[in-house]
C-alpha positions as CSV (number, residue, x, y, z in Angstrom):
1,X,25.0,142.9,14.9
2,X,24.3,146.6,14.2
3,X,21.6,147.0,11.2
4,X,23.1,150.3,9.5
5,X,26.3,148.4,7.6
6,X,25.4,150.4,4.4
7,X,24.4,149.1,1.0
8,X,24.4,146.1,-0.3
9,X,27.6,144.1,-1.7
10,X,28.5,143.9,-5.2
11,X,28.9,140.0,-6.6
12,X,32.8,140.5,-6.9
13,X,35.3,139.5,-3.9
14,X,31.9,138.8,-1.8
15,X,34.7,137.7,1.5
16,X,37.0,140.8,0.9
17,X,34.1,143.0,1.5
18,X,32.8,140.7,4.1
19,X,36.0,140.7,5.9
20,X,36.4,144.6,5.2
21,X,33.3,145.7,7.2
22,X,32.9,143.6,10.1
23,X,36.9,144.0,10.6
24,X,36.3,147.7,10.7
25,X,33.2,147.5,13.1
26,X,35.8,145.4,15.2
27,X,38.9,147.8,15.3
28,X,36.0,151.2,15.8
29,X,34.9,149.1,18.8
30,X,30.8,148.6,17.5
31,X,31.2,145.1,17.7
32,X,32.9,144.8,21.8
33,X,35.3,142.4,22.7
34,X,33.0,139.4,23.1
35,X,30.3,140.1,20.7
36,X,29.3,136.6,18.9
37,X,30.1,136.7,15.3
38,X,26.8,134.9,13.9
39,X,27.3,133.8,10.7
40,X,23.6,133.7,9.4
41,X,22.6,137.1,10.9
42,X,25.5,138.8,9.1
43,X,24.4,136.9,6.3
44,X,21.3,138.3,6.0
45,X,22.4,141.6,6.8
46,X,24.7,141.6,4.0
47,X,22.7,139.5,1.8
48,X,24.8,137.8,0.7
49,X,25.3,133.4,1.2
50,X,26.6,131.8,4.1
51,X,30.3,131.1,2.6
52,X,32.0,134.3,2.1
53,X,30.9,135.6,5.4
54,X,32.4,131.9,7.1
55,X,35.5,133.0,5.1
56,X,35.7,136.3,6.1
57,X,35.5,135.4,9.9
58,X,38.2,132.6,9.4
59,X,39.9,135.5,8.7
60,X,39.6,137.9,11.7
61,X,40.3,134.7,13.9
62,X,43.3,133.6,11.8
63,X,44.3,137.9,12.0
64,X,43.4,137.7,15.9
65,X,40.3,139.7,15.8
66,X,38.6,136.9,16.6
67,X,38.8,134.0,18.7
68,X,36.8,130.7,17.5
69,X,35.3,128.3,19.8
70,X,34.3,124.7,19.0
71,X,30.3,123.8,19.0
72,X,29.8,127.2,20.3
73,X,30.8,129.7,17.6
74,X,33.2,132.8,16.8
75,X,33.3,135.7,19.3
76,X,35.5,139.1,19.3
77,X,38.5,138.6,20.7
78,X,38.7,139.0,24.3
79,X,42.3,139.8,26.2
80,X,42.9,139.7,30.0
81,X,44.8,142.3,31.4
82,X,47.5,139.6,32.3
83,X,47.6,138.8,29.0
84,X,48.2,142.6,28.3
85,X,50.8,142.8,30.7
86,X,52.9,139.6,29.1
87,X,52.4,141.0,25.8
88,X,53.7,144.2,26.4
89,X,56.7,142.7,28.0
90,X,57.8,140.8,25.2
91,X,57.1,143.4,22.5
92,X,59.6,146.2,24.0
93,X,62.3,143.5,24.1
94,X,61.5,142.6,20.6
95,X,60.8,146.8,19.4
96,X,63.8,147.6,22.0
97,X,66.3,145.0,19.7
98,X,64.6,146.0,16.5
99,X,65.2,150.2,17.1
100,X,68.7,149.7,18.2
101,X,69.4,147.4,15.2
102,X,68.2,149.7,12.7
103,X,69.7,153.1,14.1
104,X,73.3,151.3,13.9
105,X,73.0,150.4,10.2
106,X,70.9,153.6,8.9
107,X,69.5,152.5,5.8
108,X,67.6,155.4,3.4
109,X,65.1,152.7,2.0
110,X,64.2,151.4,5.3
111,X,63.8,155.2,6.2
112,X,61.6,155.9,3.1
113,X,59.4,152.6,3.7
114,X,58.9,154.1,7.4
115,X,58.1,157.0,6.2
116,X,54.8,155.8,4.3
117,X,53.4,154.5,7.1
118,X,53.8,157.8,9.2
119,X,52.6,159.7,6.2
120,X,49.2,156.6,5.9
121,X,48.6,158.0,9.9
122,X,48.7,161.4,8.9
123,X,46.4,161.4,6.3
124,X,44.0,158.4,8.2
125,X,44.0,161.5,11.1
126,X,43.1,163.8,9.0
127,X,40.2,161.9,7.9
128,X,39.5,160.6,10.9
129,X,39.7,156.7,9.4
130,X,40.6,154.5,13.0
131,X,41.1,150.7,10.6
132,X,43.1,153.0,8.6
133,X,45.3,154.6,11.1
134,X,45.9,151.3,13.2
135,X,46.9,149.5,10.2
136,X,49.3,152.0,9.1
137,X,50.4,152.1,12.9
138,X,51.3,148.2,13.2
139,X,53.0,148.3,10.0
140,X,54.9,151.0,10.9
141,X,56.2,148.6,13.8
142,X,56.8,145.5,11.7
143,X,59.0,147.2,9.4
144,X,61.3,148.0,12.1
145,X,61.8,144.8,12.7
146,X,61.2,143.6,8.9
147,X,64.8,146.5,8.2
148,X,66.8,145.7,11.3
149,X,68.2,142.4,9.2
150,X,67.8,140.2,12.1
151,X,65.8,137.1,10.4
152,X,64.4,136.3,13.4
153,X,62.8,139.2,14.9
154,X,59.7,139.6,11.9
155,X,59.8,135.8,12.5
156,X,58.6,136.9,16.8
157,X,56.4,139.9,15.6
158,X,54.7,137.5,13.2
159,X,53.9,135.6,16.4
160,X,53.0,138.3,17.9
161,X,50.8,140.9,15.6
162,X,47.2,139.0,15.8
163,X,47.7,139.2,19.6
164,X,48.4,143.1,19.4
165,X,45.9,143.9,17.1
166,X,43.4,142.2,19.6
167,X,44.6,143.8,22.5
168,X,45.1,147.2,21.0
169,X,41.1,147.1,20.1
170,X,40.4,146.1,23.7
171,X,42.9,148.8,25.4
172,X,41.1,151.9,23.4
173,X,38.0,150.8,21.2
174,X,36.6,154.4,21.5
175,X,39.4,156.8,21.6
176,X,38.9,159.9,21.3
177,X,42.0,162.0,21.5
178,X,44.4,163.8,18.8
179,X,45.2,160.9,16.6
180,X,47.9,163.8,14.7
181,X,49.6,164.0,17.6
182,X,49.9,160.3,17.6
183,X,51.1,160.8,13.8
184,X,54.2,163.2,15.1
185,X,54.7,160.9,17.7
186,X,55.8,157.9,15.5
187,X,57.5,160.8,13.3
188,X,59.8,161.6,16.3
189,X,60.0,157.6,16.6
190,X,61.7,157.5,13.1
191,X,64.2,160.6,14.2
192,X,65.5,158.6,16.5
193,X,66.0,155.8,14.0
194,X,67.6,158.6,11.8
195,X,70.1,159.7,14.5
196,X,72.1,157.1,13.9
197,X,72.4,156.6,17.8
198,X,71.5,152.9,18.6
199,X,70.8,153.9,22.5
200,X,68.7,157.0,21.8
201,X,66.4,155.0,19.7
202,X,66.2,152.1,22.1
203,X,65.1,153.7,24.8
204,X,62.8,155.8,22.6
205,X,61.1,152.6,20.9
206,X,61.1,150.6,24.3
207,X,59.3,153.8,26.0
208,X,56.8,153.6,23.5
209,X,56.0,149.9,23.8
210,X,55.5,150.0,27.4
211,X,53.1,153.3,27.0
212,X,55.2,155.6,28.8
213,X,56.0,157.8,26.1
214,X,53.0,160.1,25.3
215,X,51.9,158.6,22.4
216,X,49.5,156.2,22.7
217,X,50.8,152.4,22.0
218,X,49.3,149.7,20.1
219,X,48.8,147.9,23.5
């Protein structure tokens, strides 16, 4: 566990901000994949008691940052390339569904809500804020499938999302490319969506989800 976290923690929410920090040294890739999450040490580093950091960790593994394992503790999340590969399999079925749903019943408050995540990834470029920008990203991606009023397709991504934010920490912890670019890549995503032409934005969200596209996938 790295020793320059930053100041001490105020007495209010003591597991939000628990939760907050050693989330972010996750997704920025200072704690690897594997790492052991000691409970005590980030304690002490925190200063702070033993129960908000257990809480905050519960957490990460509940959120799939963090895998738990009995009598011998909590450890970032680790994901084998086969899982990778079955992963990404099922989410450009699910994104491939989800895109053509949405483009055939355009829907201007499904646009706008897209249109706040694209606008979080600008401004999380611009200040170069990675927790930021992969939040924005994967919500970006739910609300597809949250708008395309299929029931159960945010009922699959549910299932899914703590795997991808796992492996999407694994496939790129310290990337270091033009995360604007990646910005106007999902605003092209959302074009499609726009164009009203349910095959254009298949193939355009289902290029994506494999990584084939040029922008840089969550997997």
């Amino acid at each position: 566990m790295p020793d320059a976290i930053g100041q001490p923690l105020t007495k209010v929410l003591l597991s939000d901000q628990v939760y907050a920090r050693v989330r972010r040294l996750i997704i920025e890739g200072v704690l690897e994949p594997g790492a052991r999450l000691v409970e005590s040490e980030i304690a002490r580093q925190f200063e702070v008691s033993q129960a908000p950091v257990r809480e905050a960790v519960r957490r990460l593994v509940h959120e799939g940052l963090a895998d738990h394992i009995p009598r011998r503790g909590s450890f970032v999340a680790v994901v084998s390339q086969e899982d990778a590969h079955h992963a990404r399999a099922v989410r450009v079925a699910i994104e491939e569904l989800a895109a053509r749903t949405v483009a055939a019943q355009p829907s201007g408050t499904a646009f706008e809500a897209l249109s706040v995540q694209v606008e979080a990834m600008r401004k999380a470029a611009v200040q170069g804020d990675v927790g930021g920008f992969r939040d924005a990203d994967i919500t970006f991606h739910r609300t597809v499938c949250e708008v395309s009023g299929n029931p159960f397709l945010p009922k699959l991504w549910a299932v899914m999302e703590p795997s991808l934010r796992a492996l999407r920490v694994v496939s790129d912890p310290l990337f270091t490319g033009d995360w604007a670019a990646m910005a106007e890549g999902h605003a092209r995503l959302l074009s499609a969506l726009q164009s009203a032409d349910p095959d254009l934005a298949a193939t355009k969200f289902a290029a994506h989800a494999r990584g084939d596209d040029g922008i840089l996938s969550d997997l």
